[in-house]
ZASE-742000 format. One record per residue (C-alpha): residue number from 1; residue in one letter; x, y, z. Coordinates in Angstrom, 2 decimals. Each point is the difference from the previous one (the first is absolute). Layout:
REM residues N
{atom NUM,"A",{X,Y,Z}}
...
This chain:
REM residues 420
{atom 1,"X",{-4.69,30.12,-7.91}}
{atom 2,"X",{-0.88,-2.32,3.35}}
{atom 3,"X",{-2.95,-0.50,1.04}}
{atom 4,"X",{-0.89,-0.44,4.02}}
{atom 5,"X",{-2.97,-1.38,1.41}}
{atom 6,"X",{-1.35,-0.35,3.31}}
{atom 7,"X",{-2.56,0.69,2.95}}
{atom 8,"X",{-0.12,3.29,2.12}}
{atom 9,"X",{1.70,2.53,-2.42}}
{atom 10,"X",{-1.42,3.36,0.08}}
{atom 11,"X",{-0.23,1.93,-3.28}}
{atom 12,"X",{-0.09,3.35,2.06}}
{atom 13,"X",{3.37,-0.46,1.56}}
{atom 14,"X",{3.59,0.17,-1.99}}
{atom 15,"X",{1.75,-3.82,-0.22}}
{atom 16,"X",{3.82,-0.25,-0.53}}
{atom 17,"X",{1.27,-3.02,-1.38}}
{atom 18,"X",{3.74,-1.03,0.28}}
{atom 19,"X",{0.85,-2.87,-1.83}}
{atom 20,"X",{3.85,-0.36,1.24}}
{atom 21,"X",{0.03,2.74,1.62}}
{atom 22,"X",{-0.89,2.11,-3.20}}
{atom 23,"X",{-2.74,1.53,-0.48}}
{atom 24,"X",{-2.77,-1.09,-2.44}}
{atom 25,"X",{-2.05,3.08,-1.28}}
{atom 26,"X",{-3.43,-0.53,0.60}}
{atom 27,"X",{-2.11,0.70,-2.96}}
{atom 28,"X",{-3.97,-0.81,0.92}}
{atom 29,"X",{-1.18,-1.06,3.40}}
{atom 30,"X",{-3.36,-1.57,1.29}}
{atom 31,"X",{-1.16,-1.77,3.22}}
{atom 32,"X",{1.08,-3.32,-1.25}}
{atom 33,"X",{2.69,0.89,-2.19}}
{atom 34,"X",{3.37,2.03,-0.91}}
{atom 35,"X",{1.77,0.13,-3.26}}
{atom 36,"X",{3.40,1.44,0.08}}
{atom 37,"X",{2.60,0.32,-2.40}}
{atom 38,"X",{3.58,-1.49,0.68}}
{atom 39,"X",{3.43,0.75,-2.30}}
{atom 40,"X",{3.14,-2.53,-0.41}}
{atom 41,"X",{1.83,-0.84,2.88}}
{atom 42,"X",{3.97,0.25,0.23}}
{atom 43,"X",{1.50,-2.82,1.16}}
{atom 44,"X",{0.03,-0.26,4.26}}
{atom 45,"X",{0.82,-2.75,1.79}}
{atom 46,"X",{-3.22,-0.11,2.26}}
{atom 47,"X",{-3.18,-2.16,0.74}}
{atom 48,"X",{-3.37,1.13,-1.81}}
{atom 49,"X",{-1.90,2.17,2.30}}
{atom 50,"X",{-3.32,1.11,-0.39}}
{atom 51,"X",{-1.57,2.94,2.16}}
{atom 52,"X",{-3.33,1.83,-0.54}}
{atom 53,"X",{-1.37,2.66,2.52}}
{atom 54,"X",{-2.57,2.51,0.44}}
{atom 55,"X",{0.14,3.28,0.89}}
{atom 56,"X",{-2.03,0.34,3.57}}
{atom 57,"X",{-0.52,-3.24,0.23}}
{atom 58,"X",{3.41,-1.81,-0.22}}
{atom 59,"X",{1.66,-3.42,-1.86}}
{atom 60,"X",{-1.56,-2.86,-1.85}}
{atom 61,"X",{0.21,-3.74,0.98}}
{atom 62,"X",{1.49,-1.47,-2.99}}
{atom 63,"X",{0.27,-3.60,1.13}}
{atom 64,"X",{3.03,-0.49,-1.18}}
{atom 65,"X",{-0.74,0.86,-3.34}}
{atom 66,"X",{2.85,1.79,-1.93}}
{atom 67,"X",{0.48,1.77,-3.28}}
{atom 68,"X",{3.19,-1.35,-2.03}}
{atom 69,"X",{2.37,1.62,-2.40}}
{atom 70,"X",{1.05,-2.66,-2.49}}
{atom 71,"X",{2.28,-0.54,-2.71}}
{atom 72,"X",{-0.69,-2.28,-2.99}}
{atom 73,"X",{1.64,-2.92,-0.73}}
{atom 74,"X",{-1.04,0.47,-3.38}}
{atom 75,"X",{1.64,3.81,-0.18}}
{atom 76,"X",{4.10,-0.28,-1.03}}
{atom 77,"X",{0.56,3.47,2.11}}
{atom 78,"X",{-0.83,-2.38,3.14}}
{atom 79,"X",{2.96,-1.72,-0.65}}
{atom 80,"X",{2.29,2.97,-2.06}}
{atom 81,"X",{0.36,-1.81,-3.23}}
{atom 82,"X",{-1.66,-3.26,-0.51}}
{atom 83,"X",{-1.69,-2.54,1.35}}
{atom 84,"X",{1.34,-2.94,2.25}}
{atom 85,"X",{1.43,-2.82,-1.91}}
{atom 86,"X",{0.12,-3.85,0.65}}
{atom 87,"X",{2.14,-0.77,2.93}}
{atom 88,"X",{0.13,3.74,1.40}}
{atom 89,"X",{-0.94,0.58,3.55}}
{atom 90,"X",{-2.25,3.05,0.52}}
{atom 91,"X",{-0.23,1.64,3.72}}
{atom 92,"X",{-3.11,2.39,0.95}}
{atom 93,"X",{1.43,2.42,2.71}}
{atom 94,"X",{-2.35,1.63,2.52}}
{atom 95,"X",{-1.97,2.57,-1.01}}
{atom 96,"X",{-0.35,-1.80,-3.73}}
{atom 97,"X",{-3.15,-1.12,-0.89}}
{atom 98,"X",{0.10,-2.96,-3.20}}
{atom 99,"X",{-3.22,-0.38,-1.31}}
{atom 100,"X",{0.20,-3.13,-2.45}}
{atom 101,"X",{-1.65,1.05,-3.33}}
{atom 102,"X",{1.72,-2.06,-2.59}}
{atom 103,"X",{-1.91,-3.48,-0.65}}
{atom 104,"X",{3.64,-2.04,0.58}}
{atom 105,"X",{3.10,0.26,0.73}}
{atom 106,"X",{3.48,-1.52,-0.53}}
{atom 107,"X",{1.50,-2.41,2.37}}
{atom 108,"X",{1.21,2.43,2.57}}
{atom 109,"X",{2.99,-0.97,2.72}}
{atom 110,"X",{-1.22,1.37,2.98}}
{atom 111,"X",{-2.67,2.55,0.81}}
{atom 112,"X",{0.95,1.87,3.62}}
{atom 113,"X",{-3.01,1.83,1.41}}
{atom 114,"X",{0.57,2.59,2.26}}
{atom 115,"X",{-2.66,2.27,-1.04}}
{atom 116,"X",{-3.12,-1.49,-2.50}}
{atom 117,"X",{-0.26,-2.27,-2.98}}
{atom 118,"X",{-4.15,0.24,-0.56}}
{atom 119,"X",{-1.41,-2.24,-2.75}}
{atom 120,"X",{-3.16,1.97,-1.52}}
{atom 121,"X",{-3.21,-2.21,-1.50}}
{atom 122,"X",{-0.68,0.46,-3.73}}
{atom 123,"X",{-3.72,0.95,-0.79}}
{atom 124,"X",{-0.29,-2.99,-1.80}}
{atom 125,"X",{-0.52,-2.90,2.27}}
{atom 126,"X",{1.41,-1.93,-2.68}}
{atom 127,"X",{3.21,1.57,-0.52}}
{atom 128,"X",{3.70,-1.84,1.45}}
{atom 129,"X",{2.88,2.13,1.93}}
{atom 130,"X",{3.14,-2.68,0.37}}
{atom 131,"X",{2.65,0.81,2.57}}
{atom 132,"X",{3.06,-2.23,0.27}}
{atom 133,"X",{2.88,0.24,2.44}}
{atom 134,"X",{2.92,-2.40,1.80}}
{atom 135,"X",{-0.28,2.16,3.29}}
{atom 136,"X",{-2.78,3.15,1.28}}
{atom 137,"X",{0.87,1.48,3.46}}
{atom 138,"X",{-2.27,1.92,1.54}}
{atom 139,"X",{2.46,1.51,2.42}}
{atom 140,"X",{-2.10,2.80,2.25}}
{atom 141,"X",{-2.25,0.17,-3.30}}
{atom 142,"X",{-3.29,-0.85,-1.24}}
{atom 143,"X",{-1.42,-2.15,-3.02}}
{atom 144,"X",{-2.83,0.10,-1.10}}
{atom 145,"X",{-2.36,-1.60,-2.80}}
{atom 146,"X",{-3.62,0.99,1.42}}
{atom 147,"X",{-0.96,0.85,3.64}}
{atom 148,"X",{-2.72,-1.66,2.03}}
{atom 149,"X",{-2.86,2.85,-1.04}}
{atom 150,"X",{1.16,0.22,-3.95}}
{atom 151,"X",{1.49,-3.15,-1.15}}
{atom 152,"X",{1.86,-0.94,-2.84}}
{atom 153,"X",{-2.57,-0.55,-2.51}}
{atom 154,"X",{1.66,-1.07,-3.36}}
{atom 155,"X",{2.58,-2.78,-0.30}}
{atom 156,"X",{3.32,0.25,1.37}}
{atom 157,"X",{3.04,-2.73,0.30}}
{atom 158,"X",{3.12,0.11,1.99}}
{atom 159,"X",{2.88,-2.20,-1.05}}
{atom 160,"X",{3.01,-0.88,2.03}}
{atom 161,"X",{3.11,-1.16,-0.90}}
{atom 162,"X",{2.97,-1.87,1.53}}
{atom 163,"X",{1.13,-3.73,0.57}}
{atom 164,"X",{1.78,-1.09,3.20}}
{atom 165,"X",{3.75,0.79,-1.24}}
{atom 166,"X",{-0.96,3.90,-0.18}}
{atom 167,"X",{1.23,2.19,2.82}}
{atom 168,"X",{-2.41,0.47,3.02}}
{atom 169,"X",{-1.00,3.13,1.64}}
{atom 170,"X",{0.95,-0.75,3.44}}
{atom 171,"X",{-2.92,-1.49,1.94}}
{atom 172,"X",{-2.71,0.28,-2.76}}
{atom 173,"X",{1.73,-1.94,-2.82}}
{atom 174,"X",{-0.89,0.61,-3.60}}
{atom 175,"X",{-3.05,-0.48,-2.41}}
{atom 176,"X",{-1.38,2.13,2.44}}
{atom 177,"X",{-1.96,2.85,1.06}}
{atom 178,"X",{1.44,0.81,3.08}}
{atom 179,"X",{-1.48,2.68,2.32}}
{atom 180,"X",{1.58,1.37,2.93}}
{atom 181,"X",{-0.82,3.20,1.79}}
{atom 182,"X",{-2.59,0.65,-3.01}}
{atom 183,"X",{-3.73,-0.76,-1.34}}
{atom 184,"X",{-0.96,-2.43,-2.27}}
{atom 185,"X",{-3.85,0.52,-1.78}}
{atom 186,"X",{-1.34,-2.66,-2.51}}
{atom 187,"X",{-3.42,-0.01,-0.37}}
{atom 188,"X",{-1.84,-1.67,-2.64}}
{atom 189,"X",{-3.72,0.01,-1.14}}
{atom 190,"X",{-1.96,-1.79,3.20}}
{atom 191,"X",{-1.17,-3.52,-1.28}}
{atom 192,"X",{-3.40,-1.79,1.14}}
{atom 193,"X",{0.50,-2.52,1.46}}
{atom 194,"X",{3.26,-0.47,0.33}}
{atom 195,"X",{-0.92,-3.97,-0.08}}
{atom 196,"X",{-3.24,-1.86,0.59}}
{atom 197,"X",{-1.23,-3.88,-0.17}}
{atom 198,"X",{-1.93,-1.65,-2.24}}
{atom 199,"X",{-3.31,-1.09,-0.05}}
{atom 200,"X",{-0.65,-3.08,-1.33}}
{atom 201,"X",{2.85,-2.82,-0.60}}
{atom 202,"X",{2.39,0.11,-3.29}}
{atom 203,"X",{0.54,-3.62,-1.20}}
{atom 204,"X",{3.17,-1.06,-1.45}}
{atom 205,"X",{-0.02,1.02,-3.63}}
{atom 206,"X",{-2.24,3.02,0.66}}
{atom 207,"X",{0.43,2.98,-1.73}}
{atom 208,"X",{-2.37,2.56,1.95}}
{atom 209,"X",{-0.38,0.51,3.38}}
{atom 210,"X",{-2.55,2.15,2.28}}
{atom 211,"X",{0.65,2.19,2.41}}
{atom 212,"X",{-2.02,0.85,3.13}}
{atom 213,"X",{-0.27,3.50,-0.38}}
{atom 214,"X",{0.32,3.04,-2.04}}
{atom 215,"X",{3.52,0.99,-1.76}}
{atom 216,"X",{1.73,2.93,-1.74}}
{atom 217,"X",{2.30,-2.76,-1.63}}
{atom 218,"X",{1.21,0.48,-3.56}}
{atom 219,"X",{0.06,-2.55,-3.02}}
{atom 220,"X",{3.93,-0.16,-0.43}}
{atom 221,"X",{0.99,0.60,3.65}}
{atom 222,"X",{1.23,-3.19,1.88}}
{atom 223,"X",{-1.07,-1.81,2.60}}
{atom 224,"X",{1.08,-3.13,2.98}}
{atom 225,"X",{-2.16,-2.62,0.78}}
{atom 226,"X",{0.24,-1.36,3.15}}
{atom 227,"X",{0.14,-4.38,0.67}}
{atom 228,"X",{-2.63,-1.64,1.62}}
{atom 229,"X",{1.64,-3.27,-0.14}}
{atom 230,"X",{2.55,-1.90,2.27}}
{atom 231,"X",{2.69,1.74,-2.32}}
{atom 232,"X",{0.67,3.38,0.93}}
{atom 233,"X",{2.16,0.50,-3.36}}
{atom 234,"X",{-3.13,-0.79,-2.02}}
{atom 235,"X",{-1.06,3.79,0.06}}
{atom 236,"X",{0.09,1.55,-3.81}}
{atom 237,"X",{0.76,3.12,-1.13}}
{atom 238,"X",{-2.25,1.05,-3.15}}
{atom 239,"X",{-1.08,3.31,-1.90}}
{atom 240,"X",{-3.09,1.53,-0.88}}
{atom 241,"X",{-1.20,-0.78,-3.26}}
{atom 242,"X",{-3.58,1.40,0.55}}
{atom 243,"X",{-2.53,1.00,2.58}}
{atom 244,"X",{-3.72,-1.01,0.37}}
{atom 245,"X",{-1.96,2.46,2.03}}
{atom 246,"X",{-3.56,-0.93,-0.85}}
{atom 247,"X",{-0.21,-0.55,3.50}}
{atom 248,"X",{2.46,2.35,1.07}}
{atom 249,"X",{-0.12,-1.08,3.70}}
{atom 250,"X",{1.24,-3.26,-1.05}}
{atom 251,"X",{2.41,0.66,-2.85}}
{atom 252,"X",{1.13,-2.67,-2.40}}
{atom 253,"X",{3.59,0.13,-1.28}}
{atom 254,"X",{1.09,-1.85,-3.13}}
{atom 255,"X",{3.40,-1.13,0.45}}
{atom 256,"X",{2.99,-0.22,-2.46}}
{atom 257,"X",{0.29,-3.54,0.32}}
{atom 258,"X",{-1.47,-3.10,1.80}}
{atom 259,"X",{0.53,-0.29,3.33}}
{atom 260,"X",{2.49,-3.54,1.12}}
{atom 261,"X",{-1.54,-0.16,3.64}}
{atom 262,"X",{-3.39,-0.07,1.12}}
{atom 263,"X",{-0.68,3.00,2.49}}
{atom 264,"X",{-2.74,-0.49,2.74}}
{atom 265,"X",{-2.90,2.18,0.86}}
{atom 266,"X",{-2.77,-0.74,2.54}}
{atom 267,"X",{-1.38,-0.96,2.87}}
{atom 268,"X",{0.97,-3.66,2.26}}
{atom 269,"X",{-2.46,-1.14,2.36}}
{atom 270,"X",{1.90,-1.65,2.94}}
{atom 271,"X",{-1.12,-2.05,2.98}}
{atom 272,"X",{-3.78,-0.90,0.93}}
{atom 273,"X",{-0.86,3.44,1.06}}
{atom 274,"X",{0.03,1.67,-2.74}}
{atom 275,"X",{3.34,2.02,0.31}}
{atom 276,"X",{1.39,0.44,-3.83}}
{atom 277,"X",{3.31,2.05,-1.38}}
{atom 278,"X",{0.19,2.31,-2.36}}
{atom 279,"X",{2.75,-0.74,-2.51}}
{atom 280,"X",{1.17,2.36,-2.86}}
{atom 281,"X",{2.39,0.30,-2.34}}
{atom 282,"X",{1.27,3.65,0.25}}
{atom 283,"X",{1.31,1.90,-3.46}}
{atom 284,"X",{2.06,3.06,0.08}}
{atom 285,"X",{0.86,2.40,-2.38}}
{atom 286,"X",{3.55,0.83,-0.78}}
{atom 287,"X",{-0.06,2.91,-2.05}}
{atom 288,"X",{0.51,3.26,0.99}}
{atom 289,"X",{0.76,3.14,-1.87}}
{atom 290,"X",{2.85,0.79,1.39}}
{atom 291,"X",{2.99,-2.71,-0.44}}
{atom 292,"X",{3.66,-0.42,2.16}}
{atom 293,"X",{1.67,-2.40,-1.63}}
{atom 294,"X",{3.17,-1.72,-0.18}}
{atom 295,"X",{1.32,-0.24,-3.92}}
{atom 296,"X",{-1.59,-2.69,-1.45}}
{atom 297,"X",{3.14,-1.41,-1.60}}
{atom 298,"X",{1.62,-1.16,2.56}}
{atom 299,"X",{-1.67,0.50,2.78}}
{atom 300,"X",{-1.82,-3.74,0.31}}
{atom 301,"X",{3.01,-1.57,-1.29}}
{atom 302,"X",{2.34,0.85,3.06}}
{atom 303,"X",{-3.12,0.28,2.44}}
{atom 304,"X",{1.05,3.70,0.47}}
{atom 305,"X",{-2.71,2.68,-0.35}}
{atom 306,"X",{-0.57,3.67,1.14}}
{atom 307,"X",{-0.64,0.58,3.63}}
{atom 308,"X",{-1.05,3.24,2.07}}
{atom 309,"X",{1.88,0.45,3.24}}
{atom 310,"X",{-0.91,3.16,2.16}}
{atom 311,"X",{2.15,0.30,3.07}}
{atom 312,"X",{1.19,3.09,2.09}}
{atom 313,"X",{0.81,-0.44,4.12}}
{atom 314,"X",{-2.74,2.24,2.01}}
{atom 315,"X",{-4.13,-0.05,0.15}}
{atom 316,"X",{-1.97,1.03,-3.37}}
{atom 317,"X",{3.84,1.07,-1.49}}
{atom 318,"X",{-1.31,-1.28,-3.20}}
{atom 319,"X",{-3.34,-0.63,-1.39}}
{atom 320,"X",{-1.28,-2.71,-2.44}}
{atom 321,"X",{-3.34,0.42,-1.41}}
{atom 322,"X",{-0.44,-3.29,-3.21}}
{atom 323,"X",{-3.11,-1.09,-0.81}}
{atom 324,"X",{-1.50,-1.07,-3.03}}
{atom 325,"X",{3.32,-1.11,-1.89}}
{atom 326,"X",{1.08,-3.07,-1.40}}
{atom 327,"X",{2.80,-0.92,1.26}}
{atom 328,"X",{1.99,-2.94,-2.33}}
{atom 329,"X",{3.10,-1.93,-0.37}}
{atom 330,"X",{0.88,1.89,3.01}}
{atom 331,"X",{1.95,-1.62,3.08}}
{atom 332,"X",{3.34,-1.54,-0.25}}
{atom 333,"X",{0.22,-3.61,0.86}}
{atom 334,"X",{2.05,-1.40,3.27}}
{atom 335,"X",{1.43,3.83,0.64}}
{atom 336,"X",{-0.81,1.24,3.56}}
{atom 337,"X",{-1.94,3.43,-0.19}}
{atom 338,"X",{-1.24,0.14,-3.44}}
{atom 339,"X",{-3.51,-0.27,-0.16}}
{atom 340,"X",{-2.13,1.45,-2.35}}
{atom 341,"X",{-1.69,2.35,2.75}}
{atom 342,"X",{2.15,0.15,2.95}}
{atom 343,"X",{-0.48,2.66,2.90}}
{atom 344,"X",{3.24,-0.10,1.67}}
{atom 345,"X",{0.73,1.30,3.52}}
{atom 346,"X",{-1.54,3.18,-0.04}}
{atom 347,"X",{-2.17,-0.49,3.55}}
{atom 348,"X",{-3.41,1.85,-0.55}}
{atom 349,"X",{-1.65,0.49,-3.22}}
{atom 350,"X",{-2.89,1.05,0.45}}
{atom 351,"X",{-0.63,1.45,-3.15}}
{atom 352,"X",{1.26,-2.90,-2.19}}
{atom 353,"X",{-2.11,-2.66,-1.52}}
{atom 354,"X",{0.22,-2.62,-2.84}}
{atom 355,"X",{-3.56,-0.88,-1.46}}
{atom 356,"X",{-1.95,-1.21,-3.03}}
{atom 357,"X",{3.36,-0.81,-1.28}}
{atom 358,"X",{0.39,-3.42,-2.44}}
{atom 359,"X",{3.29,-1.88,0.77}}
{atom 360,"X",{0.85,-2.58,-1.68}}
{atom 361,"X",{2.40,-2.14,-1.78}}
{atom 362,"X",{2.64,0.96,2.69}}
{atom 363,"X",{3.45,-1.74,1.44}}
{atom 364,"X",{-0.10,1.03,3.36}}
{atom 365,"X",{-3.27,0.74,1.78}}
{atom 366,"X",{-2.23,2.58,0.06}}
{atom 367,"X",{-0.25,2.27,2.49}}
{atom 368,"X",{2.32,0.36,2.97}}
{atom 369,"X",{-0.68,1.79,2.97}}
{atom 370,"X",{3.50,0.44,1.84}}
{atom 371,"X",{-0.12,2.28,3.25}}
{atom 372,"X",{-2.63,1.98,-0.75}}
{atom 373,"X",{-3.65,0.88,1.77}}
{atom 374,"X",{-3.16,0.96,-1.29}}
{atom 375,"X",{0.55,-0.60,-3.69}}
{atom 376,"X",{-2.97,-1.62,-1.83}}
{atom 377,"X",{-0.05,-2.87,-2.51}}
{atom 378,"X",{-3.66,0.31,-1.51}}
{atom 379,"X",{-1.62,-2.38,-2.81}}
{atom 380,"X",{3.23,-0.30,-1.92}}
{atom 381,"X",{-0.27,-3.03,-1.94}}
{atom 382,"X",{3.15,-2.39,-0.75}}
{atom 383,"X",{0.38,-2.76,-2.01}}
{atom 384,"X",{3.05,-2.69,-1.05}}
{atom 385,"X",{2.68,1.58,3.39}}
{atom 386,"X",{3.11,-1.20,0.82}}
{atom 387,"X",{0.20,-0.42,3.87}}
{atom 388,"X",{-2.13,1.57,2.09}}
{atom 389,"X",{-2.55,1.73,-1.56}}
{atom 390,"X",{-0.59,2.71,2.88}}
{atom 391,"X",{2.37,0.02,2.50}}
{atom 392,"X",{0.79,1.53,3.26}}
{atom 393,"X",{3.23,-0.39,0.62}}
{atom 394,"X",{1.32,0.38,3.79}}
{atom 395,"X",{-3.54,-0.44,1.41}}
{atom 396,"X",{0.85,3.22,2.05}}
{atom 397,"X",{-2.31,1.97,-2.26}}
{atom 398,"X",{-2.93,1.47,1.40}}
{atom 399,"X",{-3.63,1.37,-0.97}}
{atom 400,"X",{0.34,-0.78,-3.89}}
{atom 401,"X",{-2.88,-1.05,-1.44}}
{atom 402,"X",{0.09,-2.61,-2.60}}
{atom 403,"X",{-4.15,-0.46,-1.39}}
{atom 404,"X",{-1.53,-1.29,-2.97}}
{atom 405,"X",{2.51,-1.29,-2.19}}
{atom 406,"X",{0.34,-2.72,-2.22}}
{atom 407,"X",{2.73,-2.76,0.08}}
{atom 408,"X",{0.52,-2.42,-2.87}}
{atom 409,"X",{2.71,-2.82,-1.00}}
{atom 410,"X",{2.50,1.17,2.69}}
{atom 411,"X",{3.37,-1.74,-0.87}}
{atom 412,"X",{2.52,-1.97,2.45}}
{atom 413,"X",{3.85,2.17,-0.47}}
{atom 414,"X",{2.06,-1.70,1.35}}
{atom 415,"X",{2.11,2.57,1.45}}
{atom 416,"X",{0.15,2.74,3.00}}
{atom 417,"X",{-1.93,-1.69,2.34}}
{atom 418,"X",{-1.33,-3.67,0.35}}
{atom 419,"X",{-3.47,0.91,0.01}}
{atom 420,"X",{-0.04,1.74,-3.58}}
């Protein structure tokens, strides 16, 4: 049974729903509502279509929501026999719809995407889906693991796989989720704020510090504090141990450990005329609920992480939509074009955006912005880069806007260009 809801139905006139072109037999009606009941789909190599219409009055605007099919990963008849095995590649044709419902999965080769691969929350906010792979393709496809109006709301991480002697996919490389032609969703529970400053200064040795406003941050989530001093490698990464919100618009963390650097916080009066300069240490939190990640084994011992590339030639040909995620051990260091979020030569992308994101611990930059216009870079914080952190790379690109982030302990590479 499906349940539809929406404005300007009309209980008095007779709805037809298609879902794929087939019909779903509508059971009870109302002005706001339609509940129909759908049967198993054979397998067609089409795009999810959703169509709802009145009789007399004509069709619904469904904003582009659809109504999907989907197979179980979890279900052996999905894949004839058994499951996939270590080291087995797995393709998802058109028209198949993968909905992720196992809590991990073997290493898998690689995962080609030419119709979905959707990653469903658990009820339990608590509760851990894994997903490892060398190589996922989204080839025409579309991934998802929450959408901007219903994000992922339990705990999922992604896990690729590869070192530099494995074979490449031709222009996206491997350790990679590569998306060409194809949509890419990862949404993760919105965090506020993404990073703040403090309040008053943290001496060297301290173990709490206050913040200058009010935080949804966790005891055991981690977080970067920025340097105040001549030093800009004196910035410290530290986690949660506890949070004090008897004033809760000026919470006070207690840290796992003592702080090595002092950080500033305050005001400097300057000149005779009483100008001054408001100096903070900023903190940002680098824990999201939703992880990428490159394998942990050897991924900071050869400086080669995960990275997302999303490339097709031709305005809004594919569509990247990330916020929220922590992104880490991701980029691979001195290689040209793998970043941990790159936007490659697409031209407009208007409907692509990378924000609220935490990036850190990464060999080769952050975000790159490479030949395309209006894309948006919004209060993504980053923390111990390779290179440059943010970086547009031809200068040709035009009306992006990059706003409210936070940069910390940016590293010299000394490859690609001079001024990394």
């Amino acid at each position: 049974m499906v349940t539809l809801t929406g404005t300007g139905f009309d209980a008095n006139k007779k709805p037809t729903v298609l879902f794929d072109n087939r019909e779903c037999k509508v059971k009870k009606q109302t002005d706001t509502t339609i509940e129909c009941e759908t049967k198993d789909k054979p397998y067609v190599a089409d795009t999810p279509k959703t169509e709802i219409s009145f009789d007399g009055i004509g069709a619904v605007a469904t904003k582009g929501l659809v109504f999907r099919y989907v197979s179980l990963y979890s279900d052996e008849t999905t894949w004839a026999d058994f499951l996939p095995v270590e080291g087995e590649s797995i393709s998802i044709p058109k028209g198949q719809q993968l909905l992720v419902d196992v809590d991990s999965t073997p290493i898998l080769k690689a995962v080609i995407v030419e119709g979905a691969l959707i990653f469903p929350p658990n009820k339990d906010p608590n509760h851990e889906r894994t997903f490892d792979a060398r190589y996922i393709m989204v080839r025409g496809g579309y991934f998802e693991a929450g959408t901007e109006e219903f994000p992922y709301t339990s705990k999922l991480t992604i896990t690729m796989h590869s070192n530099v002697s494995d074979p490449y996919l031709p222009i996206y490389g491997n350790k990679v989720i590569a998306v060409r032609f194809g949509q890419l969703e990862m949404h993760g529970i919105r965090r506020y704020p993404e990073w703040t400053s403090m309040e008053t200064t943290a001496e060297k040795g301290a173990s709490k510090i206050t913040l200058m406003e009010k935080v949804d941050w966790k005891a055991g989530e981690f977080i970067a504090i920025a340097s105040t001093s001549f030093e800009g490698r004196d910035a410290e990464k530290r986690q949660i141990k506890a949070v004090d919100n008897t004033n809760p618009e000026k919470p006070v963390l207690t840290l796992d450990k003592p702080l090595v650097h002092k950080h500033f916080a305050g005001t400097e009066k300057v000149g005779t005329k009483g100008d001054s300069i408001e100096m903070r240490a900023e903190v940002g939190l680098l824990t999201r609920n939703i992880k990428y990640r490159g394998d942990p084994a050897t991924s900071n011992k050869n400086k080669y992480g995960a990275h997302i590339m999303i490339h097709s030639p031709g305005d809004e040909s594919s569509i990247g939509r990330i916020e929220y995620v922590e992104l880490t051990d991701v980029g691979q260091a001195f290689k040209l074009g793998r970043y941990p979020l790159h936007f490659h030569m697409i031209g407009t992308v208007h409907k692509s955006y990378v924000r609220g994101n935490a990036i850190h611990q990464t060999y080769n930059r952050a975000v790159t912005i490479h030949g395309v216009h209006y894309f948006r870079v919004i209060r993504n914080v980053a923390y111990d880069t390779m290179g440059h952190t943010v970086f547009i790379e031809d200068a040709a690109e035009t009306k992006c806007l990059i706003d409210g982030n936070l940069i910390i302990q940016t590293q010299a590479s000394f490859s690609l260009i001079n001024t990394d």
